[in-house]
N, C-alpha and C positions, 0 to 999 in steps of 0.2 A: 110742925106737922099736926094734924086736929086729930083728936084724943076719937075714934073709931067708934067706940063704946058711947058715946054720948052724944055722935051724928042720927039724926033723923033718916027714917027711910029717904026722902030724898035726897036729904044731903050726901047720902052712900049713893045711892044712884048717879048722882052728879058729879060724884069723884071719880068715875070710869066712863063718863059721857062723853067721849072724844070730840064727836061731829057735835056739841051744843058749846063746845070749850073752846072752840074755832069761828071764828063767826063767820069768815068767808071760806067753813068745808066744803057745802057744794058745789061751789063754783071751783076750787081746787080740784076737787074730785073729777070734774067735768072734762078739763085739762086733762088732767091723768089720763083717765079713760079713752077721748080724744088722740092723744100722742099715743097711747097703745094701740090703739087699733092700728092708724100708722105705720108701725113698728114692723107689727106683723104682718100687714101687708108686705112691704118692702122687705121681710126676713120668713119666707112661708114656705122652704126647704123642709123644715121636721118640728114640723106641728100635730099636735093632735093625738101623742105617739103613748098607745096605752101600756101602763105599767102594772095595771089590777083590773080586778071583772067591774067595779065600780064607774057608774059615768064620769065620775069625776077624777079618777082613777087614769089622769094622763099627764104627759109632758108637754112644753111647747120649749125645743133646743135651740141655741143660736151658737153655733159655732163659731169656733176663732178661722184662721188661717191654718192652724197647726192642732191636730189633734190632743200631745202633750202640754199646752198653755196652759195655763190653770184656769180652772171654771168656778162661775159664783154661781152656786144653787141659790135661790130666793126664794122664801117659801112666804106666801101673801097672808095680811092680817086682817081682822074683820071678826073679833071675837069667835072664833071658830064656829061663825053660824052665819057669817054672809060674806062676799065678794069675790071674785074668781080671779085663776089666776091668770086669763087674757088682759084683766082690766092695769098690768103692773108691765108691762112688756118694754115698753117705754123706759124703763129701771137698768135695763142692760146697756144702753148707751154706754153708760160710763164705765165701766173697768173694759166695754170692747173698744172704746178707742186707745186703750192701753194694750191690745192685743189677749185679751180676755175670752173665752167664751162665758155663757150663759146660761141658764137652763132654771125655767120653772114648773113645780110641781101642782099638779091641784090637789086638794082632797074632799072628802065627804063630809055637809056641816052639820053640824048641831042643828033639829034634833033627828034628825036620822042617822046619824053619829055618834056615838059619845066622846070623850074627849079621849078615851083610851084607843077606842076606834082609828081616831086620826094620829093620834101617836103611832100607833102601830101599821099606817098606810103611810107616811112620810118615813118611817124605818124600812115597806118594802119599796118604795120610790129609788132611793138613794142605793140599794141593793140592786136594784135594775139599770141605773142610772150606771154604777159599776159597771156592770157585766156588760151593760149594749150602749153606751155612750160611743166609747172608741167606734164601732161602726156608724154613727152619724157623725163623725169626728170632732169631738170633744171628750173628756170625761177621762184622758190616757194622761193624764197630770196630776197632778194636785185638784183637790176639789175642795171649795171653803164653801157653806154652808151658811146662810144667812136668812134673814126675815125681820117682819113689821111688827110692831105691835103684837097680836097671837101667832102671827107667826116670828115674832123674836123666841118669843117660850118655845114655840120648835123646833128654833134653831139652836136654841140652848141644851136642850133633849138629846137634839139632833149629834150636836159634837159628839155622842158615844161613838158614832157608829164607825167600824172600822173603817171603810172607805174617804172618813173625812180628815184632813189634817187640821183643818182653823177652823173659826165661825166668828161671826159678825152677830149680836142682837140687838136689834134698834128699839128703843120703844115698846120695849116687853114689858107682859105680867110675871114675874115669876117667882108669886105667893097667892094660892088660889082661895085661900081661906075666904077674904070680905069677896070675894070673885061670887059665892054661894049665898052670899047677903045683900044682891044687888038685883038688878032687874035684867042681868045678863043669864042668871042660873033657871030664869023659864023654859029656856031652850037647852042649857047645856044641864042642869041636873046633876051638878056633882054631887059626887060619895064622900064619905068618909077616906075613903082607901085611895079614892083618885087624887084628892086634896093634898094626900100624905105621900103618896110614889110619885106625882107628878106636878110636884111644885118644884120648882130649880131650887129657891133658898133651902129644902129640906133633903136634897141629895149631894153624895158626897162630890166636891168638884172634880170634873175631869182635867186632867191635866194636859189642855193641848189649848193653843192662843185663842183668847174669847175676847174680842173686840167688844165692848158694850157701851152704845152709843144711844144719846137721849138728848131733848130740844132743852132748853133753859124754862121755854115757856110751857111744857108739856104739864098735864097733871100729877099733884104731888105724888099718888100711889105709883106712878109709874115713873117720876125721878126716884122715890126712895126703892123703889124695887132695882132699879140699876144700879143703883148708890151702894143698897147691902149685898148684892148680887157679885160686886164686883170687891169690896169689903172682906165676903165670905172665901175668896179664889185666893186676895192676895195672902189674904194670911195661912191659906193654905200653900202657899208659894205657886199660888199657878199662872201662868203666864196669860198678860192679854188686855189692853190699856181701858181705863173710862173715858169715854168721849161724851161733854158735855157741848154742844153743839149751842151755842149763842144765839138768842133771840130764835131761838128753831122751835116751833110749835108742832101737836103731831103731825101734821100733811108736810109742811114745808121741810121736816128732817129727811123723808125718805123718798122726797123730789129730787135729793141732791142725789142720788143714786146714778141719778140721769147727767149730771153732770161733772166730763170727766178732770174737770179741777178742783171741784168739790173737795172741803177734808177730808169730807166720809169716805169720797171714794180712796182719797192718798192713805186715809189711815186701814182699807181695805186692802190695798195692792201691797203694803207690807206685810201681808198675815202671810205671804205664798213665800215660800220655802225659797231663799237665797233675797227674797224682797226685790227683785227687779222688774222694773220696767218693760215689760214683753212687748212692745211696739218697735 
């Protein structure tokens, strides 16, 4: 792991550069995007459905068959200052052909946000998500909690919240320190205090399954942030496997979302309470 202290501005920059660490992002991304629209199209029952005053401040649901099934919240990643969460929808394939539902949240990004901002609209998401899920019929289950990259660190956050039993985090940051010494802090602006309350490695863990999953090929800040993330749990005895996902770089790990033979997805459908198969 290279010594922090003695990388170059760019070489920090470079360290969190995801789409330059991929050579074929965009055309991944294209795909994505492509098969989400798709998705939505063919699943466009409860879309749209706002959960805050904010534009961004909505849900797009895909229920199961059964409103008690258990549901993957997915909250999308993108440095908390770009990507929406239509462009991920294509992602629910895979635990609904397990008999799963689905549900994504969007939030408000950086910089018309701040990172406390969106902590605190993904906390009233998941509160709403509660209370009126069951009338679009999902949400009356178990609910696991999950995200990408920035949105893994919310999903990490996220585990507090009473409504969730599991969480999945794929590909997260969760030490925001060099986060303030790279060319991502133009837009986001952390504090001091934000750094300290809202870094996962600096809060005490929660004690409910935290799946934490990352590509082989991924960048080193964000293997060793899974690596110590999950490091910091077991020895606090808290339940919730590492998944190092072979030859999976960032786009191609949270592809497999989509796919319901994926490990990601098998090592997902365990986190639900009795671990069965809902199909």
């Amino acid at each position: 792991m290279p010594e922090w202290r003695a990388m170059s501005q760019a070489e920090r920059d470079a360290s969190y550069d995801n789409n330059k660490a991929v050579a074929n992002s965009a055309a991944l991304i294209e795909q994505r995007n492509a098969a989400s629209a798709t998705f939505r199209q063919d699943h466009s029952g409860h879309l749209d459905l706002a959960y805050g005053p904010r534009e961004r401040n909505k849900w797009d649901l895909y229920p199961a068959a059964r409103a008690d099934a258990p549901c993957l919240v997915f909250i999308h990643g993108g440095y908390w200052q770009r990507n929406q969460r239509e462009d991920f929808a294509g992602f629910a394939a895979g635990v609904m052909a397990h008999g799963w539902s689905a549900a994504m949240p969007g939030y408000t990004l950086a910089p018309e946000a701040t990172l406390s901002d969106i902590v605190a609209e993904i906390d009233g998401a998941l509160t709403w998500l509660a209370a009126n899920g069951p009338a679009h019929g999902l949400a009356a289950g178990p609910i696991v909690v999950s995200g990408w990259s920035a949105g893994g660190h919310l999903a990490s956050l996220a585990l507090a919240h009473a409504a969730i039993s599991a969480g999945c985090a794929i590909s997260g940051v969760y030490e925001l320190g060099p986060i303030a010494e790279t060319y991502l802090d133009e837009k986001l602006q952390l504090g001091d205090e934000e750094i300290a309350t809202l870094s996962t490695l600096r809060l005490p863990p929660v004690d409910k399954p935290l799946l934490i999953a990352y590509g082989s090929r991924e960048l080193w800040p964000l293997v060793g942030d899974s690596r110590a993330l999950h490091e910091k749990r077991a020895a606090a005895h808290c339940p919730g496997a590492l998944l190092p996902v072979a030859g999976g770089d960032h786009f191609t790990i949270v592809a497999d979302l989509g796919d319901p033979t994926s490990t990601l997805v098998r090592h997902i459908l365990a986190l639900a309470p009795g671990s069965r198969d809902q199909a």
